[in-house]
C-alpha positions as CSV (number, residue, x, y, z in Angstrom):
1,X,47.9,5.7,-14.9
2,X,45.9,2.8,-13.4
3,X,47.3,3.0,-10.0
4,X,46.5,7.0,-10.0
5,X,42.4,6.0,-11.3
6,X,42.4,3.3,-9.0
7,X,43.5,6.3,-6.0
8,X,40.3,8.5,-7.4
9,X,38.4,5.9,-7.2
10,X,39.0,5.0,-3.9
11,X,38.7,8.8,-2.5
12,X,35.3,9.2,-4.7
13,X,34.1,6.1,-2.9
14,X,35.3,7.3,0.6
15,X,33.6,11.0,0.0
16,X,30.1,9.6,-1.3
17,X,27.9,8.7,2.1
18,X,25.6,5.1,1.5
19,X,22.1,6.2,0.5
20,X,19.4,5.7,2.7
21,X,15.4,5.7,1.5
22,X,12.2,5.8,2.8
23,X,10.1,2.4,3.5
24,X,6.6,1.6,3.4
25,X,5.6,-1.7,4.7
26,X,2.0,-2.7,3.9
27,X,0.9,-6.2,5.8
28,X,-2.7,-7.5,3.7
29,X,-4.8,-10.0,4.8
30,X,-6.0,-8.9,8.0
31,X,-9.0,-10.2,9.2
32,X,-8.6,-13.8,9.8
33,X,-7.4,-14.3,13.0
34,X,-7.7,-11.5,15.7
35,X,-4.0,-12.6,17.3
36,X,-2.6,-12.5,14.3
37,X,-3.4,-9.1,13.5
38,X,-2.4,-8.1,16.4
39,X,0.9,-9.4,16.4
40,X,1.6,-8.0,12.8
41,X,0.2,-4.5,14.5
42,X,2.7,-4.9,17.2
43,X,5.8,-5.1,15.0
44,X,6.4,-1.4,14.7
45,X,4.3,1.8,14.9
46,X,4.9,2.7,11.1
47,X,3.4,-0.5,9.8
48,X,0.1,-0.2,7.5
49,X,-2.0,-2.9,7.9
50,X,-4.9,-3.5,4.9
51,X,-7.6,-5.4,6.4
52,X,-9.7,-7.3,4.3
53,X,-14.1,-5.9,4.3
54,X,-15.7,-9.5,5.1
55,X,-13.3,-11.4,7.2
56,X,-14.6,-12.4,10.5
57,X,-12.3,-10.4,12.9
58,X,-12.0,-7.6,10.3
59,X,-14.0,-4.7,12.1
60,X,-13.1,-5.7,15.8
61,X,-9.4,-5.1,14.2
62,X,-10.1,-2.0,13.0
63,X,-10.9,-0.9,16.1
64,X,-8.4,-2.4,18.1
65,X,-5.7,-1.1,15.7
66,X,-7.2,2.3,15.5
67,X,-6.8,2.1,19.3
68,X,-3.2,2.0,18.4
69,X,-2.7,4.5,16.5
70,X,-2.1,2.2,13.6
71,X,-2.7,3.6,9.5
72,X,-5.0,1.0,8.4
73,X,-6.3,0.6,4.5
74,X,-9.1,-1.4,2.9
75,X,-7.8,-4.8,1.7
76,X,-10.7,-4.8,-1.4
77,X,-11.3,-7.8,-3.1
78,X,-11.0,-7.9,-6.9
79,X,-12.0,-10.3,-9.9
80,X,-8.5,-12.5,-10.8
81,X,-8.0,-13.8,-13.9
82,X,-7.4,-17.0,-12.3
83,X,-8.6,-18.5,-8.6
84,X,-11.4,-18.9,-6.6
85,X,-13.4,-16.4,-4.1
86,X,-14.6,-18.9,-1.3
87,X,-13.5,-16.3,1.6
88,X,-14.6,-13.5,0.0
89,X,-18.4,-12.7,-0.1
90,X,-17.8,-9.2,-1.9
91,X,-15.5,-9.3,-4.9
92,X,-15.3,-6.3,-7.6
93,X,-16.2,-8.1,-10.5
94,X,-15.8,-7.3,-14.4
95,X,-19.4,-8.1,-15.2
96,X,-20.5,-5.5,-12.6
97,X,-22.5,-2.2,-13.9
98,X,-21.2,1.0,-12.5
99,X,-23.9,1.7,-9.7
100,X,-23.6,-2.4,-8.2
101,X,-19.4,-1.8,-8.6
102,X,-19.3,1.7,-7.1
103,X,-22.2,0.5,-4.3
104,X,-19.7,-2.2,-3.0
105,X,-16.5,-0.2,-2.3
106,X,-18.5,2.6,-0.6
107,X,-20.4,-0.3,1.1
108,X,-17.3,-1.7,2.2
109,X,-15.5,2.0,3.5
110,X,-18.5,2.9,5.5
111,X,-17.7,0.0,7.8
112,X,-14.2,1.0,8.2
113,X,-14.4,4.5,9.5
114,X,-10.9,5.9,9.9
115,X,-9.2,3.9,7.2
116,X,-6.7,5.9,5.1
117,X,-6.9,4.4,1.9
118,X,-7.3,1.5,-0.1
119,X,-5.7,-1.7,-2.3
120,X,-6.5,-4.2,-4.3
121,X,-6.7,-7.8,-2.9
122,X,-6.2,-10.3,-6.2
123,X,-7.4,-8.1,-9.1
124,X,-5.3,-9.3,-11.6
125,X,-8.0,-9.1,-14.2
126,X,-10.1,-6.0,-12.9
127,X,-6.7,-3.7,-12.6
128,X,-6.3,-4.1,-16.6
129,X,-9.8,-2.3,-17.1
130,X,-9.3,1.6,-17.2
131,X,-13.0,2.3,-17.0
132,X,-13.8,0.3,-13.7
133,X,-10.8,2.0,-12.3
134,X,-12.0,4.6,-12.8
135,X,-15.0,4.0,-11.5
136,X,-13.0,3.3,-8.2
137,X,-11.4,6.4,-8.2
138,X,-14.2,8.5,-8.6
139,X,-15.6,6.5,-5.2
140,X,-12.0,7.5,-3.8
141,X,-11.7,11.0,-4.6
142,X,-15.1,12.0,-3.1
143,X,-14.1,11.0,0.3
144,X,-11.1,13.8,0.0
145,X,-9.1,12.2,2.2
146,X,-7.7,8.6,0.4
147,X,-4.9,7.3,-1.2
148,X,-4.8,4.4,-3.7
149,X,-1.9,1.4,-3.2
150,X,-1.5,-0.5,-6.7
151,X,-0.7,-3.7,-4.8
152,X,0.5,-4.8,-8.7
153,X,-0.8,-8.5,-8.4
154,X,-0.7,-8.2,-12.9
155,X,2.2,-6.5,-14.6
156,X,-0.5,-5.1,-17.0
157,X,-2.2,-3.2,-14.4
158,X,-3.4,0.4,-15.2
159,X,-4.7,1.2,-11.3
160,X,-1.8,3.5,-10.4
161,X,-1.6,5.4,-13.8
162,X,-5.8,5.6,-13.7
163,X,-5.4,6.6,-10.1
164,X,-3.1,10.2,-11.2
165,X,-5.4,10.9,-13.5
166,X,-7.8,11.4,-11.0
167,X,-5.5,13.5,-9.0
168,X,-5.1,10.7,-6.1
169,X,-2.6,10.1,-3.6
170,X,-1.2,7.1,-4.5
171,X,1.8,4.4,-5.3
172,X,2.6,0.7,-5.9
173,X,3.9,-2.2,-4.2
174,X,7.8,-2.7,-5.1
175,X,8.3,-6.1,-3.4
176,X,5.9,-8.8,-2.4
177,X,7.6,-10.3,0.9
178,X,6.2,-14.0,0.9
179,X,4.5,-14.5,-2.2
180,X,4.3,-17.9,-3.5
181,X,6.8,-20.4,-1.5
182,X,7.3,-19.4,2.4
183,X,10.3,-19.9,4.3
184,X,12.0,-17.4,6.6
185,X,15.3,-17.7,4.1
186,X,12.8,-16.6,0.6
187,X,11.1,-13.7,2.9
188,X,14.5,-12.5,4.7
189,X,16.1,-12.6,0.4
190,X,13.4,-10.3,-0.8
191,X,13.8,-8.1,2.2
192,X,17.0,-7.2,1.3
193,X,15.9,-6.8,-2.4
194,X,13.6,-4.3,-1.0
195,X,16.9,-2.8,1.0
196,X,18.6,-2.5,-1.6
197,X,15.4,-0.7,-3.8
198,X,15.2,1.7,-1.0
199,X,19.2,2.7,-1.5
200,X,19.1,2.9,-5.1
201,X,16.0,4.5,-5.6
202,X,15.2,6.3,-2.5
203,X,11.8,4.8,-2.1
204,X,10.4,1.2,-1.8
205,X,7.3,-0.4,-0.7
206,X,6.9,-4.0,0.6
207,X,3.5,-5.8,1.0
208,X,3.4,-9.0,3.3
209,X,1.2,-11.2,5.1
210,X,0.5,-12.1,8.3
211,X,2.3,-15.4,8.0
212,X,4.4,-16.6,11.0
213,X,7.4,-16.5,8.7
214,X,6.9,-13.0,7.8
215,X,6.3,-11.7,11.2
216,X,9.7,-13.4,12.4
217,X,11.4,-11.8,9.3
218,X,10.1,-8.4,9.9
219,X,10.9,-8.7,14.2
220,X,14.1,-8.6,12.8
221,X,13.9,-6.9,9.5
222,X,12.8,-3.8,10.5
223,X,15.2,-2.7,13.0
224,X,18.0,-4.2,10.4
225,X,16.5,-1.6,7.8
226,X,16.6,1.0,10.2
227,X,20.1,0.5,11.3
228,X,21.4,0.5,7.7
229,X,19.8,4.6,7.8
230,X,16.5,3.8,6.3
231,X,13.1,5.7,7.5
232,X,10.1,3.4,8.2
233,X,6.6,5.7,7.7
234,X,3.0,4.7,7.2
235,X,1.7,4.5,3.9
236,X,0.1,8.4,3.9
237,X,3.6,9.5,4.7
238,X,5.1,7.8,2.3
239,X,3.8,9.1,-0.5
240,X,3.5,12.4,0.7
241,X,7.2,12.1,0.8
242,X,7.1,10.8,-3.2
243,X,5.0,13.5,-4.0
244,X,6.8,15.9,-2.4
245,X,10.1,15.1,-4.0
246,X,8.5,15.3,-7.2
247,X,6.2,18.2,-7.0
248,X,8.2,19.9,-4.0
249,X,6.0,23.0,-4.4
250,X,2.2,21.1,-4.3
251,X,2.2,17.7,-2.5
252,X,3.2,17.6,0.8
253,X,0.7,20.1,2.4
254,X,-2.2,19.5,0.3
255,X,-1.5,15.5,1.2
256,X,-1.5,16.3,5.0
257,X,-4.6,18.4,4.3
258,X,-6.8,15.7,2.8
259,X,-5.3,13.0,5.6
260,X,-7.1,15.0,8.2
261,X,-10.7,15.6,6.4
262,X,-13.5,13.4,7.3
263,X,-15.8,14.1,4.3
264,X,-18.0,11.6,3.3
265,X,-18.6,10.5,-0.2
266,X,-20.4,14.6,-2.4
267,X,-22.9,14.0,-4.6
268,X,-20.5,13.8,-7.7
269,X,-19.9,10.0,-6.5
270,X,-21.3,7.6,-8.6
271,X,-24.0,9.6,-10.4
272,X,-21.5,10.8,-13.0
273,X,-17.7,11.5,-13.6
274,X,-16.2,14.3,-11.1
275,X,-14.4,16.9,-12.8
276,X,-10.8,16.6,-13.7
């Protein structure tokens, strides 16, 4: 009897093919340091990069990485419930009143034209507070073209949830790629925990940074992913592709529809809730 099992076993194994996902990978931080933004743009076509609205190289970026065809996203700053803001000179704070907070993100998008969406830089304390997320998504939604990344920075975040009930493209980080200690062995160990997400689940998304680590990591990384049958895409088309498998009748071709508008922020922004 156990010799026969361990034969099904064996032919069940042989029969079932090794899953293969889809990938987002979201590099933040962009801004400081024109090089280094462009190297992190260089390392594959699919890469999102989230540039960050005050740093000093941010908008000459933009443009260089729009150049290149690059998705970009705005890197917005966010109160923590710990640390210090000394690079940034425009943080969402939780003492803000709705005109000052929703005044600073559009502030902030109208000097990125082009960008495709938008995450939270720190954040660990604003992303707990439903009403100021929602704030943020009203700003988001009357633009009718961007998506929302929960870049999860507290495990009591409400962003993403906050962010469907505004009928938002959107998603959350899965694996942070050099967070806390860097080495090219920690980075290259949650890579493959990302890997092995994207088999399992069929989706996973991966923020980095533009540290020299993770760039040497992800030179390699990427066509490694790609070999073991996983699909690299930008962050629009991957959740398009989440959406899709979940709503297969409603997501993918409204999502592709609101990707290409260019409408500024309606009237409905920022005066008063939109409908939902």
């Amino acid at each position: 009897m156990g010799k026969r099992l361990y034969i099904l076993v064996v032919l069940w194994l042989m029969s079932t093919p090794l899953r293969a996902g889809v990938i987002a990978l979201i590099i933040d931080d962009i801004g400081y340091g024109f090089d280094r933004g462009l190297r992190a743009a260089r390392l594959d076509p699919a890469i999102t990069l989230s540039i960050l609205p005050d740093a000093p190289d941010s908008q000459k970026l933009a443009v260089a990485l729009r150049r290149m065809g690059r998705e970009i996203m705005l890197h917005m700053p966010m109160q923590a419930e710990h640390g210090s803001y000394r690079l940034e000179s425009v943080v969402l704070r939780a003492g803000m009143d709705k005109a000052a907070f929703q005044h600073a993100v559009i502030d902030a998008l109208a000097r990125f034209p082009g960008v495709a969406g938008l995450n939270n830089h720190m954040g660990s304390l604003l992303t707990r507070d439903p009403q100021q997320m929602g704030w943020l998504m009203e700003v988001l939604r009357a633009y009718g073209h961007l998506y929302f990344v929960d870049s999860r920075t507290d495990r009591r975040t409400v962003a993403e949830q906050v962010a469907r009930d505004y009928r938002l493209g959107t998603t959350r980080r899965d694996v942070f790629l050099d967070n806390g200690e860097i080495s090219t062995a920690s980075v290259w160990s949650e890579l493959r925990r990302l890997e092995g997400l994207a088999r399992n689940n069929g989706f996973a998304l991966a923020i980095g940074h533009p540290h020299p680590e993770t760039l040497a990591v992800l030179r390699e990384g990427i066509p490694w992913l790609r070999a073991k049958g996983h699909t690299i895409v930008p962050v629009s088309e991957y959740i398009a592709a989440k959406e899709s498998q979940s709503c297969p009748e409603c997501s993918s071709p409204s999502l592709k529809l609101v990707k290409n508008s260019k409408r500024s922020p309606s009237s409905t922004c920022c005066g008063g809730p939109v409908s939902r």
